[in-house]
N, C-alpha and C positions, 0 to 999 in steps of 0.2 A: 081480682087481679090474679096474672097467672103466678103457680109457685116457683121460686127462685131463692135458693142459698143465697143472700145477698153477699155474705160475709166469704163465701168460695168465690162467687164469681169474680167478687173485684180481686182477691187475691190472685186467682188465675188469670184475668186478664193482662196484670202486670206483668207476669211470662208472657205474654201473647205477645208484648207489644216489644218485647225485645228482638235486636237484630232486623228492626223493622220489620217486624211481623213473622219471618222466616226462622225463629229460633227452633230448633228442632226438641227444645224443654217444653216449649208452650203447651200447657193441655189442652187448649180449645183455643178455635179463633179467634181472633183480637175485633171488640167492639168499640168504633171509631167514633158512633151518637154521642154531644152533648148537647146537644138541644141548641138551643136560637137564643136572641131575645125577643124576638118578635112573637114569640110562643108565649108569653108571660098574661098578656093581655086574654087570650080565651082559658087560658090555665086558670087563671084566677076573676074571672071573669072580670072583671075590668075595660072601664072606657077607656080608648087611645090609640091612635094611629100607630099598628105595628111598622110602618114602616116611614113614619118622619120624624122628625124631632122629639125627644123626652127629656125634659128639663133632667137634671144632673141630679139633683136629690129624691125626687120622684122617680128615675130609674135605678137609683142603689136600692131606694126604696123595693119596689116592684120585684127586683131582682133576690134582694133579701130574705121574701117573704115566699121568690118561687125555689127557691133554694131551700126553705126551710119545709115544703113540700115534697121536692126532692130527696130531701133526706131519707125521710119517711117508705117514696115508692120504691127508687132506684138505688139508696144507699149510697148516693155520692152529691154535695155541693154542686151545681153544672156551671152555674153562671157566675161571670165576674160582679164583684160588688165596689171594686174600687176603679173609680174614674177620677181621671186629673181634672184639677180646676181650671175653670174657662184662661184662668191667668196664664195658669202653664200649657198653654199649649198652642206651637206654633202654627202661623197663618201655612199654609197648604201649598204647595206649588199647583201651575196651572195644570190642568189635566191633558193627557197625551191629546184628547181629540181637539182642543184649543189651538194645539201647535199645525194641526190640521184643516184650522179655520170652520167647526164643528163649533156648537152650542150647547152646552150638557142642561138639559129639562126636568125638571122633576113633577111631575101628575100629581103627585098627591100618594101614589104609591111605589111608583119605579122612576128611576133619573135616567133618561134617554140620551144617548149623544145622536143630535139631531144633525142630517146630511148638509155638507157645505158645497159639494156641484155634483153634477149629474149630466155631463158631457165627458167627452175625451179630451176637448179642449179647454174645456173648464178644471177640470184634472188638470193638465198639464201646465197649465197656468199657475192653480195653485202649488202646484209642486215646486214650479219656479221661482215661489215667495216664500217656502218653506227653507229650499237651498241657498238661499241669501237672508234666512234669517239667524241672529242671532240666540240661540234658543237659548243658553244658560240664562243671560237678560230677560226672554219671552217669562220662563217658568216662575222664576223666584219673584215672590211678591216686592214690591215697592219698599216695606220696611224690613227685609227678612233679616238684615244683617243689625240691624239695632233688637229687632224680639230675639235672636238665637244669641246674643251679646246676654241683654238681661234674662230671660230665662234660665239659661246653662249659670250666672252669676246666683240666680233666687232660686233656681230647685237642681243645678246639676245635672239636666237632662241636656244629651245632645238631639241633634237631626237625625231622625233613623232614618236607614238604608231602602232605597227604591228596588226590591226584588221583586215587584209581580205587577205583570199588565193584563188587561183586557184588553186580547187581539193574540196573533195579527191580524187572523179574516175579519172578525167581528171588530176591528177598528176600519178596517177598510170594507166593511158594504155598511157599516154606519156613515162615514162621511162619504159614500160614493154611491151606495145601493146596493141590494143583493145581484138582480138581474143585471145592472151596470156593469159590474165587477165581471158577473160572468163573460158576457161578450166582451166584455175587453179583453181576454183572454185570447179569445179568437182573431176581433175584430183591427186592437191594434198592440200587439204579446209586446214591443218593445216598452211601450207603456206601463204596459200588465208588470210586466217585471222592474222597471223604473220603480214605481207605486212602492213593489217589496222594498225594494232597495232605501227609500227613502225611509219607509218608518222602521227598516234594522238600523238607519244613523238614528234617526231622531232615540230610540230605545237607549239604543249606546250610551247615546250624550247625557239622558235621563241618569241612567246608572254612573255615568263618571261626575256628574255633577254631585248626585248624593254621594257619591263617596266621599268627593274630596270634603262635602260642607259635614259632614257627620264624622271628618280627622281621618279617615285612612287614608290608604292608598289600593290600588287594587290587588298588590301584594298582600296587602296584612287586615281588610275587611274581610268579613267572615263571607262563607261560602253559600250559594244558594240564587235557586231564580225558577219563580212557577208564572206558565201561564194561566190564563182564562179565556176560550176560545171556542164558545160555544158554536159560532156561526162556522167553524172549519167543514163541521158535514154538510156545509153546501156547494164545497168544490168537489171536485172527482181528485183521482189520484195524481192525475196528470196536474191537475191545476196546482194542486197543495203540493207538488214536487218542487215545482215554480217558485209558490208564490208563499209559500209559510214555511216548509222545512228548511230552508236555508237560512231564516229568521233567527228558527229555534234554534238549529244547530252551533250557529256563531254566537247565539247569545248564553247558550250553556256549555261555549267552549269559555268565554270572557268570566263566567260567575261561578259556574262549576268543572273546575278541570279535572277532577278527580272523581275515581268513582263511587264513592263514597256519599258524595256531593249531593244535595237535595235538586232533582230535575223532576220538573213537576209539571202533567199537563191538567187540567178541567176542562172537559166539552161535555156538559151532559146534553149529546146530543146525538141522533143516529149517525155517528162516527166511526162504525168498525172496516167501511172500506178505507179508513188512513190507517189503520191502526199497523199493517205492516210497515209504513212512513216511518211511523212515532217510532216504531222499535228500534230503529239503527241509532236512534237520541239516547236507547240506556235509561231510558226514565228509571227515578227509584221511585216512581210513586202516580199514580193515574187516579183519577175518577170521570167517569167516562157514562154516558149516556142510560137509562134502566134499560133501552133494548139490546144492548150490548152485552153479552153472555161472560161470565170469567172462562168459561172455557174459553171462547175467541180470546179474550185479552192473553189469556196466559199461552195460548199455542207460540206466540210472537215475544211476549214477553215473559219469560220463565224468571224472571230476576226484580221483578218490579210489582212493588204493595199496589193491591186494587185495592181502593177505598169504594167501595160500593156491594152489592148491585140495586139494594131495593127502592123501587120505585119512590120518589117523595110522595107523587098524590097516592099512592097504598099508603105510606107512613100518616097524613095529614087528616085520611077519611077512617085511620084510626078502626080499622075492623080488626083486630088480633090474628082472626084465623088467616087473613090473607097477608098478612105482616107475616107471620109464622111460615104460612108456605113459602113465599119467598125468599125469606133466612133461609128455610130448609132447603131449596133448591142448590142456593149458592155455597153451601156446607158442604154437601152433596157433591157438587163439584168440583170445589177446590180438592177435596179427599182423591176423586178419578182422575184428578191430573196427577198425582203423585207428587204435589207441591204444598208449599204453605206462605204468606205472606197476604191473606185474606182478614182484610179490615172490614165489618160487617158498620156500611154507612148509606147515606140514601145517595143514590144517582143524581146529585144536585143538590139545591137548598134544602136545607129544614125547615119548614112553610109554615105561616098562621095557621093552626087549628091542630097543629101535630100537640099530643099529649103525651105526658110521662107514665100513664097504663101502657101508650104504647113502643116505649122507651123498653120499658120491664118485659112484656111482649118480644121485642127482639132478645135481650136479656137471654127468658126464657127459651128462647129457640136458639139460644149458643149455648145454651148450659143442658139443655135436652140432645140436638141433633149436630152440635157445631163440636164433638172433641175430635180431637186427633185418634 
């Protein structure tokens, strides 16, 4: 394993991560990796589907025991161990792509939201069942107000708050297509734009619903709203002028009005022709695609935490030296921009087969080449 002050690092990191990253005390970059749970299963080699169901004792289990490995590598607990019982825990409202007449799939390893038409006029049709639909009725399950009655009575827990979607490109070329979506653009834009317009109500209505069932109001619920939007790098700028930034913008004028406010994008995807888009939004916080350089992010955004750069499949194929170069590049960089706010995370998921050698690995490459 590489050498690493355990006992420096995390103390330093805890400066790092003040001020959102940007403290001018921090001695070194702030390290954003805590691992997965779906890492547990090659960690400890262990039979199990990282990515479906794990019975509830069996995964504090699992968890317990990668945690007490942890200790050992990285000098910190990663994983949670406590999970509520099947009792407590409320039925689920439907999912954004349901209200879209979409069918969410799960393979065996990923949950698909499967496309529901693939015309203009099947589009438009659906749109017009969406606009006459009742959606607070559509989402909330059949018994929600007898389980959030007894629940909140047996354990005290409310309905938490609905702040983060997947979309809004990657909701609309899920139920419409990717190339569909494109020519609709061209083909018929009053459309195109319609489309946008529906799923910022449908968002909305998501977010005032959970407000009011989880007792606030939107005065006095707490602040915050991240997307997930991997599919945005498939429009051009023109397109995502249209058809996604007006989404974002009105949806982190309603959740975050301050600047302060958690505005959050994810596309880990070749997205750096929006990234001038993204910037007028003020993000406090990005993670953004591995080919995307923090130089680019930062030339647009001087004020806004990258959570990234390094590759997941570099992080998962677990070779140290190429994990290392990569810390090192993005070290390197944040230093030449004469900035700081650099969270050293992968560009994306943390994948089956990522290890905590190479957890310690980055570690070591913020504690070698990452101080201020």
């Amino acid at each position: 394993m590489k050498p690493v002050d355990l006992e420096r690092f995390w103390a330093d990191d805890e400066l790092a991560h003040k001020d959102n990253c940007f403290s001018k005390d921090a001695p070194q970059v702030a390290m954003g990796i805590r691992m997965s749970d779906e890492c547990v299963f090659d960690e400890l080699n262990e039979p199990g589907n990282p990515w479906g169901e794990t019975p509830r004792e069996r995964r504090i289990d699992l968890n317990r025991r990668y945690n007490d490995l942890a200790e050992k590598i990285v000098g910190r607990r990663l994983l949670r161990e406590d999970f509520p019982l099947e009792d407590a825990i409320l039925p689920p409202y439907k999912g954004i792509g349901e209200v879209f007449e979409g069918e969410y799939k799960f393979d065996g390893s990923v949950t698909w939201l499967c496309r529901s038409c693939s015309t203009p006029e099947e589009l438009e049709a659906m749109l017009d069942r969406v606009d006459k639909l009742d959606i607070r009725d559509f989402i909330l399950p059949d018994n929600w107000y007898s389980e959030k009655k007894r629940i909140f009575e047996k354990y005290g827990t409310k309905p938490s708050l609905w702040r983060h979607v997947r979309g809004p490109v990657t909701l609309a070329t899920s139920i419409f297509g990717v190339e569909n979506l494109i020519f609709l653009y061209y083909d018929v834009p009053e459309l195109f734009e319609r489309f946008s317009k529906t799923i910022l109500r449908v968002i909305k209505t998501y977010i005032e619903v959970s407000t009011e069932e989880a007792g606030y109001t939107m005065e006095t619920a707490p602040h915050g709203f991240s997307f997930a939007d991997d599919d945005c790098n498939l429009l051009t700028p023109q397109m995502y002028e249209v058809f996604g930034y007006p989404i974002l913008k009105e949806v982190f004028a309603m959740c975050s009005p301050n600047p302060e406010d958690n505005r959050y994008q994810h596309s880990d995807s070749a997205m750096a022709h929006l990234i001038p888009i993204l910037a007028r939004l003020n993000l406090t916080g990005c993670n953004f695609g591995p080919t995307v350089t923090v130089e680019e992010i930062r030339k647009y955004m001087p004020n806004t935490r990258i959570d990234g750069q390094l590759a997941p499949f570099t992080f998962m194929r677990n070779n140290e030296d190429d994990i290392i170069a990569e810390v090192k590049r993005d070290c390197d960089m944040i230093r030449a921009t004469g900035t700081r706010g650099l969270n050293i995370s992968t560009a994306g998921s943390i994948n089956y087969g990522s290890r905590l050698t190479s957890m310690r690995a980055v570690m070591y490459a913020i504690q070698t080449y990452g101080r201020y």
